[in-house]
C-alpha positions as CSV (number, residue, x, y, z in Angstrom):
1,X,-6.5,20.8,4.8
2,X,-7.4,23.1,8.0
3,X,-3.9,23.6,9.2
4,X,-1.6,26.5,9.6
5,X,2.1,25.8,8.1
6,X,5.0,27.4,9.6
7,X,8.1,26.5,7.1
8,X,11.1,27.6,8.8
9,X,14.0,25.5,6.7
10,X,14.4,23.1,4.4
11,X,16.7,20.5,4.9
12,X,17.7,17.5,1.8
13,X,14.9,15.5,1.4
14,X,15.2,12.4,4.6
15,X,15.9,9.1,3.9
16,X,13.5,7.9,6.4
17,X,10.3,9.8,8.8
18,X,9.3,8.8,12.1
19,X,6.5,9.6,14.3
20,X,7.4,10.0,17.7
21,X,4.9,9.6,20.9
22,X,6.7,10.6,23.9
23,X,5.4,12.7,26.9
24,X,4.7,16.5,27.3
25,X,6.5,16.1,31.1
26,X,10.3,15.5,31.6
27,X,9.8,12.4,33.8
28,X,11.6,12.1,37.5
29,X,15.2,10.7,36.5
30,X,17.5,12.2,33.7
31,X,17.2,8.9,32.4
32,X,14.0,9.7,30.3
33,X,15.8,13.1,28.9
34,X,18.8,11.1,27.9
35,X,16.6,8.7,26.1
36,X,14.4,11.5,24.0
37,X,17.9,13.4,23.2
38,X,19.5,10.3,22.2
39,X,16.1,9.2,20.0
40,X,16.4,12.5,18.3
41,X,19.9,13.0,17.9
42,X,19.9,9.2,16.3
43,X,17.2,10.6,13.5
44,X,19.2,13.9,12.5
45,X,22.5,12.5,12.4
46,X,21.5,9.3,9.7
47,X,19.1,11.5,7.6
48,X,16.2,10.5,9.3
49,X,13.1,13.2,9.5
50,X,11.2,13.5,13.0
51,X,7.5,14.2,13.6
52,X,5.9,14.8,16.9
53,X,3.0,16.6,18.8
54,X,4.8,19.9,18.0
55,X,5.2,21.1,22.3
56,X,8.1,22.1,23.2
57,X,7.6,20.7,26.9
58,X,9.2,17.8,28.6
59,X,10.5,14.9,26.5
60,X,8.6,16.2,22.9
61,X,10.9,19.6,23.1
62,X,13.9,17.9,24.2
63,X,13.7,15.2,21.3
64,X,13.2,17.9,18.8
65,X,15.8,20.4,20.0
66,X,18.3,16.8,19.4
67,X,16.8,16.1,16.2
68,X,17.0,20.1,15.1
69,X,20.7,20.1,16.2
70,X,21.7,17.1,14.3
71,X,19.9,18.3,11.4
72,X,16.8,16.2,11.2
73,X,14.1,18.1,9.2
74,X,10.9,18.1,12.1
75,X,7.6,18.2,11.2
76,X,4.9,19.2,14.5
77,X,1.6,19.1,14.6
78,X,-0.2,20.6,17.2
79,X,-3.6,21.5,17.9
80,X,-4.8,25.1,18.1
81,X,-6.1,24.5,22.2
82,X,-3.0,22.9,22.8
83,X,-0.5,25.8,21.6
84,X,0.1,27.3,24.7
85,X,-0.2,24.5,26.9
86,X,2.1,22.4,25.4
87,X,4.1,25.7,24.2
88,X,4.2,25.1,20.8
89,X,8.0,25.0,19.5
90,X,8.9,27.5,17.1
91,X,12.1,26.2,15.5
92,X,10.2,23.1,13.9
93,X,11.4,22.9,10.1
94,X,7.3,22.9,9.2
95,X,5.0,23.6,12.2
96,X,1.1,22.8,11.5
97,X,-1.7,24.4,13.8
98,X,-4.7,21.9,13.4
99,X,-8.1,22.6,14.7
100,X,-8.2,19.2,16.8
101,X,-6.8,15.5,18.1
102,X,-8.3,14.1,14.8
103,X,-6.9,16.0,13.1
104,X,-3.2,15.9,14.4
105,X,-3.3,12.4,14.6
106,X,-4.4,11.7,11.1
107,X,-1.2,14.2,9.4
108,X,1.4,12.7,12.1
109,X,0.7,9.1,10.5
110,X,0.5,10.6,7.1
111,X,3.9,12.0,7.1
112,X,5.7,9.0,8.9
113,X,7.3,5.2,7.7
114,X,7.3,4.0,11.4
115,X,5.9,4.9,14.5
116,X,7.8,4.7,18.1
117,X,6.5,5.5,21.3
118,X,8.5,6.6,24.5
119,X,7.8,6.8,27.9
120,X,4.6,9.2,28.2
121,X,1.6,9.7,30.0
122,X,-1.9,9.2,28.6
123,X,-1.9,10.7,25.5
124,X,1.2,8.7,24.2
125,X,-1.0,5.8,25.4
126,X,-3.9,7.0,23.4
127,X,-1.8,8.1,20.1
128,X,-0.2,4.7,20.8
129,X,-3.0,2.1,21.1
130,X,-4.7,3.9,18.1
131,X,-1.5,3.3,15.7
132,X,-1.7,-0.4,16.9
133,X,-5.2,-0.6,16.0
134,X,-4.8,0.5,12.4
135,X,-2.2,-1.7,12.1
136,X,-4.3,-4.6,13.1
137,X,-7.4,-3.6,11.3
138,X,-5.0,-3.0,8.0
139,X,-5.7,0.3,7.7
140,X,-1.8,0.8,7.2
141,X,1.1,-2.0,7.3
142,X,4.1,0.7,9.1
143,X,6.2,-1.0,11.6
144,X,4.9,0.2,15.2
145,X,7.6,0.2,17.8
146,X,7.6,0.9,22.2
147,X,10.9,1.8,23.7
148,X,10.7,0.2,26.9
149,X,13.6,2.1,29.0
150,X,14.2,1.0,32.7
151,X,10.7,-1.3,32.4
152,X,8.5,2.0,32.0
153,X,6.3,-0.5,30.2
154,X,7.2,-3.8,32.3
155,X,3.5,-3.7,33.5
156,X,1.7,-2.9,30.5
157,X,3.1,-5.4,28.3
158,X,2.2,-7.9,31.1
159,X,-1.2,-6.5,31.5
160,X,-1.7,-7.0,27.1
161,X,0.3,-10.9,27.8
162,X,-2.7,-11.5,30.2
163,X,-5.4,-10.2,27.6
164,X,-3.8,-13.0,25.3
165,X,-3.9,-15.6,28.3
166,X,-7.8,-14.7,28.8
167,X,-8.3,-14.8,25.2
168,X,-9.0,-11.0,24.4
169,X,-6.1,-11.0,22.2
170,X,-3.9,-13.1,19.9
171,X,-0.2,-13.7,19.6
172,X,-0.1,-12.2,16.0
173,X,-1.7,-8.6,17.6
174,X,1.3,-9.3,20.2
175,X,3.8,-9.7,17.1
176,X,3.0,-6.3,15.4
177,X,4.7,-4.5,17.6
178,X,8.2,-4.5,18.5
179,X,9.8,-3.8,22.1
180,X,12.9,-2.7,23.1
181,X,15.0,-1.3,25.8
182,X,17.5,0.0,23.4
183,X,16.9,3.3,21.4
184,X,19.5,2.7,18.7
185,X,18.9,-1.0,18.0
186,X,14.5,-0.3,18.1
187,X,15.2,2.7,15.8
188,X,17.4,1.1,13.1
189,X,14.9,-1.9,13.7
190,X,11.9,0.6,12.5
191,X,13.6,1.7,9.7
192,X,14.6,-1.5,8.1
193,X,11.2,-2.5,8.6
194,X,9.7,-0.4,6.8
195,X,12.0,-1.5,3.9
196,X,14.1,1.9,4.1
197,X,17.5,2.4,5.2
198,X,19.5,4.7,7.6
199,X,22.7,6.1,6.7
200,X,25.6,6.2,8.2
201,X,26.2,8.7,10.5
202,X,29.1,11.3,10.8
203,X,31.7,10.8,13.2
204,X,30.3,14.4,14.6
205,X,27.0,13.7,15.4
206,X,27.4,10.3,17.6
């Protein structure tokens, strides 16, 4: 492994791990931050373990700083180029330094039961579509959600419904993903999917 660890803490072992996509900008409504502190407070406070792109920009920091405060263990990976662009956060539990996209891409599935993407811009598209593909070739069977908040994805899941209708696609690629416009109900969703389970969380972190 080409990758530089950063072990800052070391939280009980988490009941579940999920890899989030979500974007490196805040968005233009506080909707969107809402959203990515709500995802990653939701992960700390049942036990859950978070890993991301490792920036501490726009809607990845703002997750993680949730997740960190609720006491999610967070796992970033982030490639060496993108360090200072995407200001690499520091308080991640384990922080890996990777020499490329592959690279990242390949550990963030490895350490993760389900995958969920947020509202993002073209590389949560990217690290998005390719997690659907595996999924449909068989390369892995984790449960692959989008979080469609304020129809952010109206368009594209029309766009893929029209693929279907044209015969580029079929239902059952459709089916192995699973939309939702509600964080809560999409995570717990994820995680029950992939046959773990989320405790229940403290009054204190809700």
């Amino acid at each position: 492994m080409t990758s530089e660890v950063t072990p800052l803490k070391t939280p009980a072992k988490p009941a579940f791990s999920v890899c989030v996509y979500c974007g490196s900008r805040p968005g233009n409504t506080p909707e969107f931050a809402a959203m990515a502190h709500q995802v990653g407070n939701w992960i700390g406070a049942h036990g859950g373990q978070l890993v991301f792109g490792g920036g501490h920009n726009g809607l990845m920091g703002i997750m993680a700083d949730a997740a960190l405060a609720a006491g999610a263990r967070v796992v970033g990976v982030i490639p060496k180029a993108l360090v200072e662009k995407e200001w690499a956060h520091s308080g991640c539990t384990e922080l890996h330094i990777v020499q490329n996209m592959h690279e990242r891409k390949r550990m963030m599935a490895e350490h993760a039961d389900a995958f969920l993407a947020l509202p993002g811009g073209i590389g949560t598209l990217e690290e998005f579509f390719e997690v659907w593909t595996w999924r449909q070739l068989g390369y892995h069977d984790k449960p692959v959600g989008l979080l469609n908040l304020n129809g952010y994805y109206d368009s594209l899941l029309g766009f893929l419904a029209s693929a279907v209708t044209q015969g580029f696609m079929s239902d059952w690629q459709m089916e192995l993903i699973r939309t939702d416009s509600d964080a809560e109900r999409l995570l717990q969703a994820l995680v029950q999917a992939a046959g773990l389970t989320a405790p229940t969380a403290r009054l204190d972190q809700i």
